[in-house]
Every structure is written in C-alpha cells, then in structure tokens.
mmCIF file of the C-alpha atoms, coordinates in Angstrom:
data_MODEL
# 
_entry.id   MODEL 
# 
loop_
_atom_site.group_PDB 
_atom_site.id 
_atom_site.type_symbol 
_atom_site.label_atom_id 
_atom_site.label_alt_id 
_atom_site.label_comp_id 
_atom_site.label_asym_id 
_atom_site.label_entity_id 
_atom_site.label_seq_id 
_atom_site.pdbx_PDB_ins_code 
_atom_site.Cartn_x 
_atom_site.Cartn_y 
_atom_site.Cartn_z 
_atom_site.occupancy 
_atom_site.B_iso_or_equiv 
_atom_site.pdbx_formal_charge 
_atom_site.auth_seq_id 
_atom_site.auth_comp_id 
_atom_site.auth_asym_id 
_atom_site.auth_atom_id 
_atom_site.pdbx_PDB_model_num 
ATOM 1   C CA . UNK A 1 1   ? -25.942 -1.909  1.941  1.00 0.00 ? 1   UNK A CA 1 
ATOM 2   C CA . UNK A 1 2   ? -23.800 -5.241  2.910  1.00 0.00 ? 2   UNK A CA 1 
ATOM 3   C CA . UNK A 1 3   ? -24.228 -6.208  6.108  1.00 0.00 ? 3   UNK A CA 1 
ATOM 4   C CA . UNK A 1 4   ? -21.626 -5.983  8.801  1.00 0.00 ? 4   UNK A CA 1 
ATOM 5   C CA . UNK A 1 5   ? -21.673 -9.349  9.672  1.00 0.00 ? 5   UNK A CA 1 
ATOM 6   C CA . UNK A 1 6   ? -21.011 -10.398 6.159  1.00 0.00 ? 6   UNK A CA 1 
ATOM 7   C CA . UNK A 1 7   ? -18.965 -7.575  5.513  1.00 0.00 ? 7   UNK A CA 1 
ATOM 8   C CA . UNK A 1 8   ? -16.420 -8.686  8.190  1.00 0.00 ? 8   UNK A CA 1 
ATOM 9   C CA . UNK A 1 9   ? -16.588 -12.534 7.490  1.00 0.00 ? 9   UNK A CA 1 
ATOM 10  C CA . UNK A 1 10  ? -16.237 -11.715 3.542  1.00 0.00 ? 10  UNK A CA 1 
ATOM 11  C CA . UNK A 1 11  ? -12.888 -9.264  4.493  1.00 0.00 ? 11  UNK A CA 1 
ATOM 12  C CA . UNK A 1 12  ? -11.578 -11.695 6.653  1.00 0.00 ? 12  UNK A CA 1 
ATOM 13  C CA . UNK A 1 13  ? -10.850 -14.128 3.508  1.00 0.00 ? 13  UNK A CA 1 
ATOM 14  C CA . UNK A 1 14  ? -8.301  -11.376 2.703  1.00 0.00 ? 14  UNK A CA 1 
ATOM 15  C CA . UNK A 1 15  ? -5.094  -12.680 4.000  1.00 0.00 ? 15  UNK A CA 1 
ATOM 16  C CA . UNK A 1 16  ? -3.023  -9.915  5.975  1.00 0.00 ? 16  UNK A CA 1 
ATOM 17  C CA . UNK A 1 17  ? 0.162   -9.803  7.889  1.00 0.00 ? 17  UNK A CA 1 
ATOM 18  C CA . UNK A 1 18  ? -0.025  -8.167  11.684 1.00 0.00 ? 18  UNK A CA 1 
ATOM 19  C CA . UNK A 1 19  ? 2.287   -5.272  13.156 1.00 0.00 ? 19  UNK A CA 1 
ATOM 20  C CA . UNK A 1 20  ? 2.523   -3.654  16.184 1.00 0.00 ? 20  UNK A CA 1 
ATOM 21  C CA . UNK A 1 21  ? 2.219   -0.573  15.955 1.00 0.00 ? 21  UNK A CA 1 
ATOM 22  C CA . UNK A 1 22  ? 4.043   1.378   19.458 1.00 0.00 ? 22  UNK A CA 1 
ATOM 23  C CA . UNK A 1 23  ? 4.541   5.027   20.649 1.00 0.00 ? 23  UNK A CA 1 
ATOM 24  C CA . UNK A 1 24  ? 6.228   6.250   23.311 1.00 0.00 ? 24  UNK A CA 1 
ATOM 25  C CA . UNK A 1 25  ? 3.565   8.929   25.235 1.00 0.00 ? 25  UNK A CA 1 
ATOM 26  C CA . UNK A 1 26  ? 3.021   11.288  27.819 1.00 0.00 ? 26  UNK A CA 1 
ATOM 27  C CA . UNK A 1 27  ? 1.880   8.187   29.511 1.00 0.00 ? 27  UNK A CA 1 
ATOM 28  C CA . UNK A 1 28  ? 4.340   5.987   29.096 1.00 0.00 ? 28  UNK A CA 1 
ATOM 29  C CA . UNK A 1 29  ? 4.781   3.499   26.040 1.00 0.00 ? 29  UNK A CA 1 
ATOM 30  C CA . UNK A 1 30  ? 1.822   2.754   24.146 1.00 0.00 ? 30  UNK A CA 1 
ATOM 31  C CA . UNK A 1 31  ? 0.471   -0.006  21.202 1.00 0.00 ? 31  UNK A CA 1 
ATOM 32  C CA . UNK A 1 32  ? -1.875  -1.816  19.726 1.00 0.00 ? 32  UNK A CA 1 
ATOM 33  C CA . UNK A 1 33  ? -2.034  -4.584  17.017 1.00 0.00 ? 33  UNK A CA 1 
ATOM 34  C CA . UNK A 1 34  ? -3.314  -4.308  13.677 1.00 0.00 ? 34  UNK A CA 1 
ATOM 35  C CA . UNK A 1 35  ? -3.685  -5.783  10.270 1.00 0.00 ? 35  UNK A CA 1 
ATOM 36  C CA . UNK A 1 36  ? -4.622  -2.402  8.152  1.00 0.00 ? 36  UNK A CA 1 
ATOM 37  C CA . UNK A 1 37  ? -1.808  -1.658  7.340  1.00 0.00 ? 37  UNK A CA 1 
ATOM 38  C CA . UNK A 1 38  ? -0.327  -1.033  3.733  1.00 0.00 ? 38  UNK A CA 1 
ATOM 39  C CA . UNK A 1 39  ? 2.810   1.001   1.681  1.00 0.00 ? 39  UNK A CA 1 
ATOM 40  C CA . UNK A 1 40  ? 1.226   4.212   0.002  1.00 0.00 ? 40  UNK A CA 1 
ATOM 41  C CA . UNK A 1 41  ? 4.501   5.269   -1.848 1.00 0.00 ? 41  UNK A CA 1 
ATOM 42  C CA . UNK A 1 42  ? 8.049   4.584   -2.089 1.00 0.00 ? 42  UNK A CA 1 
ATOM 43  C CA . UNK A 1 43  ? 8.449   8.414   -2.795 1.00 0.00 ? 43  UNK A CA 1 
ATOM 44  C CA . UNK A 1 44  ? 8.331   9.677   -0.528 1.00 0.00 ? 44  UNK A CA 1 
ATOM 45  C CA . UNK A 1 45  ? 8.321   6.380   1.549  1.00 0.00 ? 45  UNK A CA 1 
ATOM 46  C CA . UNK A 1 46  ? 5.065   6.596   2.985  1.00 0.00 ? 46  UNK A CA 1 
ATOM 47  C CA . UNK A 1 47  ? 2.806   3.888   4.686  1.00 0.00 ? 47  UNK A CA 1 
ATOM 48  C CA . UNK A 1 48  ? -0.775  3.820   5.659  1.00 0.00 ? 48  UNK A CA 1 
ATOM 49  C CA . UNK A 1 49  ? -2.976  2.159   8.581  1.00 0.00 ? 49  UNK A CA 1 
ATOM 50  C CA . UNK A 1 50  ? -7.031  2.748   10.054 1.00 0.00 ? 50  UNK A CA 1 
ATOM 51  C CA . UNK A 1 51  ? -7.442  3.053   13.365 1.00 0.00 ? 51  UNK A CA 1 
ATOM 52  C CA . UNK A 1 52  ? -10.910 2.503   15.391 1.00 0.00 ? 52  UNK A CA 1 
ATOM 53  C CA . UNK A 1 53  ? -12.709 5.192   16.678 1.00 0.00 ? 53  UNK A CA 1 
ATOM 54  C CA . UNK A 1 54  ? -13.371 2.823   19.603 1.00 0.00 ? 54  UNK A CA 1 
ATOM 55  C CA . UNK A 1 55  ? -9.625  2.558   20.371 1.00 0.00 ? 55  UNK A CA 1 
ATOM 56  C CA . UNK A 1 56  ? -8.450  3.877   23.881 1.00 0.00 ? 56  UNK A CA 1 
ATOM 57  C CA . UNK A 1 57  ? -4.693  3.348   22.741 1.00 0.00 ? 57  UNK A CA 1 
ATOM 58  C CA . UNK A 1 58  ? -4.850  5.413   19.674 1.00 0.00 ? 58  UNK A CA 1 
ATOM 59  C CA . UNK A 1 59  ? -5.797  8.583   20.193 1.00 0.00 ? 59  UNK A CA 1 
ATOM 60  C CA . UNK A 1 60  ? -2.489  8.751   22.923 1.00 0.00 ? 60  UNK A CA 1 
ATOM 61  C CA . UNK A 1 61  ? 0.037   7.353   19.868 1.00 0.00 ? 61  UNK A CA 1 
ATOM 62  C CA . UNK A 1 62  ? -1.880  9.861   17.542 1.00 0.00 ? 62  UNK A CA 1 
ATOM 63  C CA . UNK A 1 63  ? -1.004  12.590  19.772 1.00 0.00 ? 63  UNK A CA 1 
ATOM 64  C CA . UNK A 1 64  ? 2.774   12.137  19.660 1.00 0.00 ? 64  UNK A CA 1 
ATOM 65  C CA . UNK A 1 65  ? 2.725   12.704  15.938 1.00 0.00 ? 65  UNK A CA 1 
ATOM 66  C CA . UNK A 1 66  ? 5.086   9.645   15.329 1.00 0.00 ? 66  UNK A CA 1 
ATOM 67  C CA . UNK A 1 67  ? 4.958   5.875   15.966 1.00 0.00 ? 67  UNK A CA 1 
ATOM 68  C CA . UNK A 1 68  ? 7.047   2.787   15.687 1.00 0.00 ? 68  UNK A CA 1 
ATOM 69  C CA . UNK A 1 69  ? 5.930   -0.215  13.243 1.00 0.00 ? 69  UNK A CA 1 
ATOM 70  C CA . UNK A 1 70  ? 7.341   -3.548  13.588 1.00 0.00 ? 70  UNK A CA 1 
ATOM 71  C CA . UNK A 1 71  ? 6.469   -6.206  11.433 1.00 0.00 ? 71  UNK A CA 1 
ATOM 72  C CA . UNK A 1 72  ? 5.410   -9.087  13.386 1.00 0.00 ? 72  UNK A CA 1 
ATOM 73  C CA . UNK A 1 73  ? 6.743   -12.909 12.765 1.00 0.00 ? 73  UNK A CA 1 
ATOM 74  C CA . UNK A 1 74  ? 5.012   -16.318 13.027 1.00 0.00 ? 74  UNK A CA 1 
ATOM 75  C CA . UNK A 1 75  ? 6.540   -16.946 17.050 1.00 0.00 ? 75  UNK A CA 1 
ATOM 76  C CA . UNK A 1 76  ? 4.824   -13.185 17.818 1.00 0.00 ? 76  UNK A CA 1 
ATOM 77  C CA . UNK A 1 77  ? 0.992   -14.717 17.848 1.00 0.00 ? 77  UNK A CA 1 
ATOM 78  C CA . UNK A 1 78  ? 1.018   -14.424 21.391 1.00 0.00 ? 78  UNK A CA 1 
ATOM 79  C CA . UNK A 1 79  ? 2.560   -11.119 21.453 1.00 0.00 ? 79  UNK A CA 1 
ATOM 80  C CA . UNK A 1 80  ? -0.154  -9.817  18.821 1.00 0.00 ? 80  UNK A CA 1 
ATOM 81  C CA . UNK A 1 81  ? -3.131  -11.149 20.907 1.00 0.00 ? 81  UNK A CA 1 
ATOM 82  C CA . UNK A 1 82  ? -1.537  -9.392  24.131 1.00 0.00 ? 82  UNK A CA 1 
ATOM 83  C CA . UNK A 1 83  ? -1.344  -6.579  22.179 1.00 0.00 ? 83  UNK A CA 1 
ATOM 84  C CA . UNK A 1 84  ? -5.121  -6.725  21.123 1.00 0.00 ? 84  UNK A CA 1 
ATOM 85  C CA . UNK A 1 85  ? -6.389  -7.276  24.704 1.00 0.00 ? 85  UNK A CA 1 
ATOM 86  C CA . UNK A 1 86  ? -8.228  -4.345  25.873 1.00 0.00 ? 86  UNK A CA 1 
ATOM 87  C CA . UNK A 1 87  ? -6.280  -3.510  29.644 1.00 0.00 ? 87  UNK A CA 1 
ATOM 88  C CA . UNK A 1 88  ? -3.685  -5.742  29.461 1.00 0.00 ? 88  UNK A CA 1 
ATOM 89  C CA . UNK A 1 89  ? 0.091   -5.025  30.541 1.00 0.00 ? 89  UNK A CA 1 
ATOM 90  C CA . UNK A 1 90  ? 1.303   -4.969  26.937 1.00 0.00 ? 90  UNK A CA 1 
ATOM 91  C CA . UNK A 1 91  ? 5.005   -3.902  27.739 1.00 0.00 ? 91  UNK A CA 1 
ATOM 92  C CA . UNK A 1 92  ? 5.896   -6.206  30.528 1.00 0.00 ? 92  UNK A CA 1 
ATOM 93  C CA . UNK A 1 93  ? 8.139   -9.554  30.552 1.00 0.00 ? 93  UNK A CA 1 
ATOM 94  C CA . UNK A 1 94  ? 10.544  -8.713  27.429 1.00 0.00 ? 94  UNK A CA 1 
ATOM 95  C CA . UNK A 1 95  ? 13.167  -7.029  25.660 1.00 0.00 ? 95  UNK A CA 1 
ATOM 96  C CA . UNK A 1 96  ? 12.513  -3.652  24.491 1.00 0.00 ? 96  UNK A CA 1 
ATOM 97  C CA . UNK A 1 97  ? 14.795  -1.337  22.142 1.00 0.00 ? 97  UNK A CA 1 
ATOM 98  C CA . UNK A 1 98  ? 14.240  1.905   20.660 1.00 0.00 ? 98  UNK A CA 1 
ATOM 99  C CA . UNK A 1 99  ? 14.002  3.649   17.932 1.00 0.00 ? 99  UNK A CA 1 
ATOM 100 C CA . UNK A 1 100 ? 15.897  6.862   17.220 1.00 0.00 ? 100 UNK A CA 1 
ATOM 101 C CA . UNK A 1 101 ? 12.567  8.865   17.572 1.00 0.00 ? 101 UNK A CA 1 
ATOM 102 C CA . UNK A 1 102 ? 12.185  6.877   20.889 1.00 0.00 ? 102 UNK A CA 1 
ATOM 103 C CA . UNK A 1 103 ? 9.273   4.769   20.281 1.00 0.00 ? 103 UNK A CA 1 
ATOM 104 C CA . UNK A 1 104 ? 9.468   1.164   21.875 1.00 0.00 ? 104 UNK A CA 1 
ATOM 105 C CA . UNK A 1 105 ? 10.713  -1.968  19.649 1.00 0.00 ? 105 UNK A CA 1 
ATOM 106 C CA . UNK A 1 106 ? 10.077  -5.531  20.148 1.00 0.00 ? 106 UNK A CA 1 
ATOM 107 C CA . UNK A 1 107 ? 13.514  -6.970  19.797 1.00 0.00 ? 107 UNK A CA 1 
ATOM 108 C CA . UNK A 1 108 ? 12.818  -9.618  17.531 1.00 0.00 ? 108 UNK A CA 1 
ATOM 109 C CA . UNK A 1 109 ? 10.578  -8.217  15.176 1.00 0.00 ? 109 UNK A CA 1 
ATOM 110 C CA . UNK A 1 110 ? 11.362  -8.756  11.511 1.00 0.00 ? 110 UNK A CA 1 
ATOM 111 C CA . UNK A 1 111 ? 11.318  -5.573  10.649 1.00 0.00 ? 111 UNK A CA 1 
ATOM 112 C CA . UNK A 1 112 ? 10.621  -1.853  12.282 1.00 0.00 ? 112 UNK A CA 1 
ATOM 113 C CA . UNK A 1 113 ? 9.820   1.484   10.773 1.00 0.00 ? 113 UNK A CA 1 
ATOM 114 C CA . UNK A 1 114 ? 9.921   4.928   12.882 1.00 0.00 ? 114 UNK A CA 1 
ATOM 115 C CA . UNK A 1 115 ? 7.461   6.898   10.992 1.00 0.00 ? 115 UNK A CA 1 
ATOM 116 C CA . UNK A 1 116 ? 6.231   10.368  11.449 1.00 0.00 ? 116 UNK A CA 1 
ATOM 117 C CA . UNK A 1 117 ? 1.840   11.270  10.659 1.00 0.00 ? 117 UNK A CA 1 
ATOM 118 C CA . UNK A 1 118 ? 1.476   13.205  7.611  1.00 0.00 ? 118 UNK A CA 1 
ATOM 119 C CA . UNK A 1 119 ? -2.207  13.079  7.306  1.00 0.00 ? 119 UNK A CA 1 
ATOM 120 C CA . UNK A 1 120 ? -5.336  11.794  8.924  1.00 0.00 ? 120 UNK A CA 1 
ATOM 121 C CA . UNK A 1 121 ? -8.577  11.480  7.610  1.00 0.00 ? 121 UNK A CA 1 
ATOM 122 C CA . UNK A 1 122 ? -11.839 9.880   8.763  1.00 0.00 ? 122 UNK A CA 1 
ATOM 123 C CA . UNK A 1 123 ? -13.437 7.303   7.174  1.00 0.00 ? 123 UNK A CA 1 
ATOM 124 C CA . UNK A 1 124 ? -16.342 5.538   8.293  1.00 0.00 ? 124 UNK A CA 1 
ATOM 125 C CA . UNK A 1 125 ? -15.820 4.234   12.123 1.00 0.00 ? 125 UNK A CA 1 
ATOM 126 C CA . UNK A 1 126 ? -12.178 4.695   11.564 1.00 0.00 ? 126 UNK A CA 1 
ATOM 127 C CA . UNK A 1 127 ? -9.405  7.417   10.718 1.00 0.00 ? 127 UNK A CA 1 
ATOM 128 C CA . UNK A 1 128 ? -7.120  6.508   7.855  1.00 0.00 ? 128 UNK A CA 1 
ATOM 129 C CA . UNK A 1 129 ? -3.872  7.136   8.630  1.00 0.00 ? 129 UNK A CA 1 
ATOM 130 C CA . UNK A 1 130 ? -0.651  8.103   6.340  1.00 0.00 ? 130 UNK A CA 1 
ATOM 131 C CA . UNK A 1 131 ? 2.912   8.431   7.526  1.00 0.00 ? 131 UNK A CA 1 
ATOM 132 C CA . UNK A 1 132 ? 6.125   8.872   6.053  1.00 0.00 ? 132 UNK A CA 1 
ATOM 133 C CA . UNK A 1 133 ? 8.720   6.508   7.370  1.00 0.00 ? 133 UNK A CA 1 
ATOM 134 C CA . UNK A 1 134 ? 12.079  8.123   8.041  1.00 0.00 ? 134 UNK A CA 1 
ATOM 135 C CA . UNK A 1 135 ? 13.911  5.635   9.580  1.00 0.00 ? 135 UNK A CA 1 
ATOM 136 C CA . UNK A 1 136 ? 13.695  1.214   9.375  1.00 0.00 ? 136 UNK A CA 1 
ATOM 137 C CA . UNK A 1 137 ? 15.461  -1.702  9.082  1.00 0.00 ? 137 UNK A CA 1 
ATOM 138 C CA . UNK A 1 138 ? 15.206  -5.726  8.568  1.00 0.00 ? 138 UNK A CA 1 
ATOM 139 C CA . UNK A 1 139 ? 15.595  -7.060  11.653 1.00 0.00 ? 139 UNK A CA 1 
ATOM 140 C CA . UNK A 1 140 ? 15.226  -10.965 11.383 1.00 0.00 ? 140 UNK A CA 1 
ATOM 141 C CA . UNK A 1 141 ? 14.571  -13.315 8.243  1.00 0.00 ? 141 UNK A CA 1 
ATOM 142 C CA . UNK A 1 142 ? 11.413  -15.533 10.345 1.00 0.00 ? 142 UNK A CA 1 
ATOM 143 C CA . UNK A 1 143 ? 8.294   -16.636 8.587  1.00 0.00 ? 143 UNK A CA 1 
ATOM 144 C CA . UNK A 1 144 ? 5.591   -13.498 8.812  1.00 0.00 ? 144 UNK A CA 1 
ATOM 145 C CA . UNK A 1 145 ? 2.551   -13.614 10.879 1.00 0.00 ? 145 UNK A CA 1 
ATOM 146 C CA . UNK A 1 146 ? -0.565  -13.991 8.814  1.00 0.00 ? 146 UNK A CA 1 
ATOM 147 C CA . UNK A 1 147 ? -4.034  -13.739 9.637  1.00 0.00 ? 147 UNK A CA 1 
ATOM 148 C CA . UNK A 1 148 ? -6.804  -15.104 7.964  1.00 0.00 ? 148 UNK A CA 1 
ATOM 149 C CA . UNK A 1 149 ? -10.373 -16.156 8.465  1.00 0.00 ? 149 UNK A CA 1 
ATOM 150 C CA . UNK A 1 150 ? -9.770  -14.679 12.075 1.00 0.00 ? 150 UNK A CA 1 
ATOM 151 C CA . UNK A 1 151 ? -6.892  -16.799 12.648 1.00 0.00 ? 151 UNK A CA 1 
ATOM 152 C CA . UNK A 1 152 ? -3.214  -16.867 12.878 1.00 0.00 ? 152 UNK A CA 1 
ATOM 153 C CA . UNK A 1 153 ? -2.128  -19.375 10.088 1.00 0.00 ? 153 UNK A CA 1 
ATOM 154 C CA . UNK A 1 154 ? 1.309   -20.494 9.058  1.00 0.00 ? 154 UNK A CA 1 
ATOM 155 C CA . UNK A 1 155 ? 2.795   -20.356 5.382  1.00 0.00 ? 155 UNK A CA 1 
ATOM 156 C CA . UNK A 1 156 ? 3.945   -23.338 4.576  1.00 0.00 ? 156 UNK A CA 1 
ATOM 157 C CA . UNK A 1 157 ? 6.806   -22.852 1.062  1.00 0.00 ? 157 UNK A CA 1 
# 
C-alpha cells in the first residue's frame, strides 16, 4: 500500500477550489473549510464532500441534517485558514446572511448552496457525504480560491 506521506503530497498536485461549508446548530453557528468537495448529479442536483473522523465541527453540522456551502473567492484565503484553525472564533468580525434553511453565509462568497444530507457513508478515516441542494445562487463574479501543492495560488487568464 502507498504511503500516507506520499499519498498526500501526490493528491495535493490535484488542484481544488475551497468552500466553507456552515450550519447553524444547537450550539450556535458552525463550519469548517474544505476542498472535497464535488457535484454528484444535476438530477436531482446533488453534491458531495468527506469529512474527517477527527473533526470536532462536523459531527454538530451533521446533526442538523442540512448545511450551507459557499464557494470561496481568491480575497477569502484568510477566511479559509480561520476556518481551518482548530478553536478559533470562526464567526466573529464580519457580515453574515442567511440562508432560507438558516444556515450562516459569508456575504461575499461567490456562490452559496443550502443543501439538505441524503446519505452518508464511511470511507476510510472519513464519511462521504451526499446532499441534494435545494436552494443557491451566484453571488459575486471574483477569481476562485484554489489550492494546490498545500497552497493558496492565484489563476492568472
């Protein structure tokens, strides 16, 4: 079997973009950043993302049943590494909407999606999830945030 190691620095050639991916819980609001995430289907509009079995955000969005996605753009890299620190006051300092589902919104994401868990199923160190999406819209026309080689870059067109 591959090595971790490798298996991480070979995967992290793979250019992604980042989202934020927010709940609003028993707890108050909740998110975390990540870069597994895909579209499954566009019927029904379904999307897909892994969460780690080492999260301590996850399991509180995964108990709501429903989440928020916003796609993040290339003046959110400080926003996504907030977002990605374990502890830290994530919702603090800026503007927040809402979606119609509740869930909290960056307001100048490029994009959002309220989405509502379909099915979860483990795999590996993870869970994979699927959602259908049943609300969204474009939000702003900004460059995306991409990550590669385990850093932000910029695209340059």
């Amino acid at each position: 079997m591959l090595e971790q190691r490798s298996f991480r620095d070979i995967l992290g050639r793979f250019t992604t973009g980042v989202v934020l991916v927010t709940a609003q819980t028993k707890e108050g609001p909740a998110g975390m950043a990540v870069n597994s995430f895909t579209s499954v289907s566009l019927e029904p509009p379904l999307v897909a993302l892994c969460a780690a079995h080492t999260s301590t955000t996850w399991p509180a969005i995964r108990e709501t049943g429903g989440f928020a996605v916003t796609i993040l753009g290339d003046q959110h890299a400080d926003l996504c590494r907030l977002f990605a620190t374990h502890g830290a006051e994530r919702f603090a300092g800026r503007q927040w909407g809402l979606t119609s589902a509740g869930h909290p919104l960056p307001a100048d994401g490029l994009g959002w999606l309220d989405c509502r868990i379909t099915d979860i199923h483990p795999a590996g160190d993870h869970e994979l999830v699927v959602a259908e999406t049943v609300a969204g819209a474009l939000t702003d026309s900004a460059g995306p945030l991409v990550f590669h080689a385990g850093r932000f870059r910029e695209l340059i067109g």
